[in-house]
C-alpha positions as CSV (number, residue, x, y, z in Angstrom):
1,X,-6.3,15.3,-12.1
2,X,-4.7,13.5,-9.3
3,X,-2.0,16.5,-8.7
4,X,-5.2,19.1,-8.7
5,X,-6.6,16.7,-5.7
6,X,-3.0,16.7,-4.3
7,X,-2.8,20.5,-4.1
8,X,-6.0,20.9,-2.7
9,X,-4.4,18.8,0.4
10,X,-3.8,21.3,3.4
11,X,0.0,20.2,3.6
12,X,-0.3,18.7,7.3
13,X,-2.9,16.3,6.1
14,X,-0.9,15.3,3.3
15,X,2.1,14.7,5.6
16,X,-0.1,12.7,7.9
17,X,-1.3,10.6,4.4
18,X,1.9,10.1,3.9
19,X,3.0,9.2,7.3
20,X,0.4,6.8,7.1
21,X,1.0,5.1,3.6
22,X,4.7,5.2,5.1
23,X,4.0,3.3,7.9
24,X,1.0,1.0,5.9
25,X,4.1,-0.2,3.3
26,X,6.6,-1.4,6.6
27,X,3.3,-3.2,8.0
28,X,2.9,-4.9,4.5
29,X,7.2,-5.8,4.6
30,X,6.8,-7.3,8.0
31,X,3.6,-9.2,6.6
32,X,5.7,-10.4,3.8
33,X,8.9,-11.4,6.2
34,X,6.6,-13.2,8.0
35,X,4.9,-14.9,5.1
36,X,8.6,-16.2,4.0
37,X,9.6,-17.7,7.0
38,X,6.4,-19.9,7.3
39,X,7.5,-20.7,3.4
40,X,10.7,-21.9,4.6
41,X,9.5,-23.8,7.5
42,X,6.9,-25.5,5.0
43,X,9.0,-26.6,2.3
44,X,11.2,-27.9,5.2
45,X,8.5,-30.3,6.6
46,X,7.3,-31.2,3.2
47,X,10.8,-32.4,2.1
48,X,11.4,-34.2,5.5
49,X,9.7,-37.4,4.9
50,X,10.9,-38.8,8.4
51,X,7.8,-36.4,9.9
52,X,4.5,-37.8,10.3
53,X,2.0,-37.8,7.4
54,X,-0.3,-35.0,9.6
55,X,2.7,-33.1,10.1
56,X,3.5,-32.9,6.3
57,X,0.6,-32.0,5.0
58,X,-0.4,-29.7,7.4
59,X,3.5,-28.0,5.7
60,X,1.3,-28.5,2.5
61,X,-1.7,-26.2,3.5
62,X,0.2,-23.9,5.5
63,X,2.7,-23.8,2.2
64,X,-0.7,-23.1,-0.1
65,X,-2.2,-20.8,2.7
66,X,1.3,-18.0,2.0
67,X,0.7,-18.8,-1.8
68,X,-2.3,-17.2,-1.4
69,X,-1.7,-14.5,0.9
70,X,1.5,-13.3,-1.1
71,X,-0.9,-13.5,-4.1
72,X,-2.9,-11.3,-2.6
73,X,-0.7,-8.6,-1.1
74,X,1.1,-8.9,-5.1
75,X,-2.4,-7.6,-6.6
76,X,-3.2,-5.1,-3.8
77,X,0.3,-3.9,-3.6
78,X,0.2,-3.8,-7.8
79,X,-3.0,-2.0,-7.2
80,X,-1.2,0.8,-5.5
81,X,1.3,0.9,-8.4
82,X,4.2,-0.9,-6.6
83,X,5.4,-4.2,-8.5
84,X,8.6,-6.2,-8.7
């Protein structure tokens, strides 16, 4: 069914689509890149117990905050039918 729709596709507007998906998917990697290196800075001031107690637990939400958003591009991205 979806290969009918596909070919139905005038083949400009399917290379814009895919332009578009294309350029969707390095958005989400530079989303994720991102998300990684606030995980690393987190776990670093949640190990450090010379920081103050505001400072580390600020590292604890900001630590839960990427938990969830890397949750949530997992299931949209799984969604799509891309998974690790």
């Amino acid at each position: 069914m979806e290969e009918e729709f596909i070919k139905e596709i005038p083949p400009f507007d399917l290379a814009v689509f895919h332009a578009l998906e294309f350029s969707s998917g390095l958005a989400c990697l530079w989303h994720i890149q991102e998300l990684i290196e606030k995980d690393v800075t987190a776990k670093i001031g949640i190990k450090d117990r010379t920081l103050p107690t505001e400072i580390r637990s600020q590292a604890i939400k900001d630590l839960r905050d990427v938990n969830l958003q890397l949750s949530v591009v997992a299931e949209a991205r799984a969604i799509l039918g891309i998974s690790a």
